[in-house]
C-alpha angles and dihedrals in degrees: 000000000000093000090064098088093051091049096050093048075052101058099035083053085058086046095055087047104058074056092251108176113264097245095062093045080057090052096052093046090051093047096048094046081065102053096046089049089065097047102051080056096057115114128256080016109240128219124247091246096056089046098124144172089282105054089042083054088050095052104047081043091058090039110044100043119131087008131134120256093253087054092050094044100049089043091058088047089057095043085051090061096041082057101041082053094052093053092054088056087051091242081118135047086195141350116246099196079071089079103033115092122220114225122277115273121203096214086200090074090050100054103127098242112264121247117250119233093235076059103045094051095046083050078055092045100050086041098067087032089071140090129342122254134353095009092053091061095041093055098051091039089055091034087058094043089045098055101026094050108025091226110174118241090256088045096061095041095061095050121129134200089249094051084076115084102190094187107057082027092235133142111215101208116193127240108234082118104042095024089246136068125234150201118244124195106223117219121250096244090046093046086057094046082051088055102043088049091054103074098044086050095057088040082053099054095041087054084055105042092238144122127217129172087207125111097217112041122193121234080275104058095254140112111290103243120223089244093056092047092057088044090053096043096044088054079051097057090046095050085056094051095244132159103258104286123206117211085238088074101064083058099053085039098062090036084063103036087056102050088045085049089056101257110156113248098240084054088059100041080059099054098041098043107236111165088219132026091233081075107058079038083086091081105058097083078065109043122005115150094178093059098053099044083045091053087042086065094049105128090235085073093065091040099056100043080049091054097042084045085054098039090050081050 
């Protein structure tokens, strides 16, 4: 077991380098020093290479007791990883996580809760009610990009000055997530609340002697960092007397509002980035303005009003 720390820097190297967030690098890490803590107090102590089925088994048993579906699924996909990586490095002739199923996750009860529109206009409110200058104009800059586009948090943060195409009003978001960049249309009103941020960016960096290629600079000059953009929206949130907000939200807000404002699913699928349409289908026990106009035009709907208008005759 003393080549387990090696082999662990190794793989979260391999996973810095596919561009993973941070954050999730540190969750891997935290899950899998775990995993090979356990494993170094095993007795008698077992060598990687004798590391089978049984002792995996043993170990999600020990872990995931008493957890919730999603823990135990996402600590069987990072145990998978970990494995994969092990049989590249020939520690392993084969990875036993890869037969092993995860339990079956209703994704419905797992659906991050919508923002109301009373609270999304009091977020608004206590936005503009901020503070004075320069950050006034950045939260409700991000705010608008954030609901009207459904960028992720990741997604935001890497924007730079040149993503954004004025004149055809369209954001270009990379693909370090998907795998493949797109173009997203921008709201008008969000697109208003851009313009009007810009100004005040460039009157911002000047102030400071520096130069950034993001769109969205911190009090220092720098790039906002994901971590800063959920602070400062979750202040935001508090100011306005909400109930605490994630930046997910925003995401699964403007997925529904579309679809209830007739978008076309496929149209959706494309703003928001989801590899396959099954995924943005999640939403549709929420919103799904085909299925009820369909349901309106059932024929029961003209049986019944023909039978209550004979039986008040």
């Amino acid at each position: 077991m003393r080549r387990w720390d090696g082999l662990l820097d190794g793989y979260l190297e391999e996973l810095r380098a596919r561009e993973l967030a941070a954050a999730t690098v540190v969750q891997f890490q935290r899950e899998l020093d775990r995993w090979g803590s356990w494993l170094k107090h095993r007795r008698p102590r077992p060598s990687l290479e004798k590391v089978d089925s049984d002792l995996v088994i043993d170990y999600l048993r020990r872990r995931t007791r008493f957890r919730a579906k999603a823990t135990v699924s996402g600590t069987m996909s990072i145990l998978r990883g970990m494995g994969d990586y092990l049989v590249r490095q020939e520690i392993w002739q084969s990875n036993p996580l890869r037969w092993m199923r995860g339990p079956k996750l209703d994704w419905r009860t797992h659906m991050p809760r919508r923002i109301g529109s009373e609270s999304m206009v009091k977020l608004w409110e206590a936005a503009v009610a901020g503070r004075q200058g320069y950050h006034r104009w950045l939260w409700v800059a991000a705010l608008g990009l954030l609901y009207g586009t459904g960028l992720r948090r990741g997604e935001l943060e890497r924007l730079d000055l040149v993503d954004w195409n004025r004149e055809e009003g369209l954001l270009l978001v990379d693909g370090r997530k998907t795998g493949h960049e797109r173009k997203v249309p921008v709201p008008e009103i969000a697109v208003q609340c851009l313009e009007s941020y810009l100004p005040h960016r460039q009157n911002h960096l000047e102030k400071l002697g520096v130069r950034e290629e993001s769109l969205f600079v911190n009090q220092d000059g720098g790039r906002l960092k994901g971590s800063s953009i959920s602070r400062a929206v979750h202040a935001i949130a508090r100011r306005g007397k909400i109930p605490r907000i994630t930046l997910h939200q925003f995401r699964h807000t403007c997925a529904s509002d579309l679809l209830e404002g007739g978008v076309r699913l496929p149209e959706v699928q494309r703003i928001l980035g989801h590899e396959t349409i099954t995924t943005t289908m999640r939403y549709l026990h929420i919103a799904d303005p085909q299925r009820h106009e369909a349901v309106s035009r059932h024929p029961i709907n003209d049986i019944l009003k023909q039978e209550m208008i004979h039986e008040e005759r």
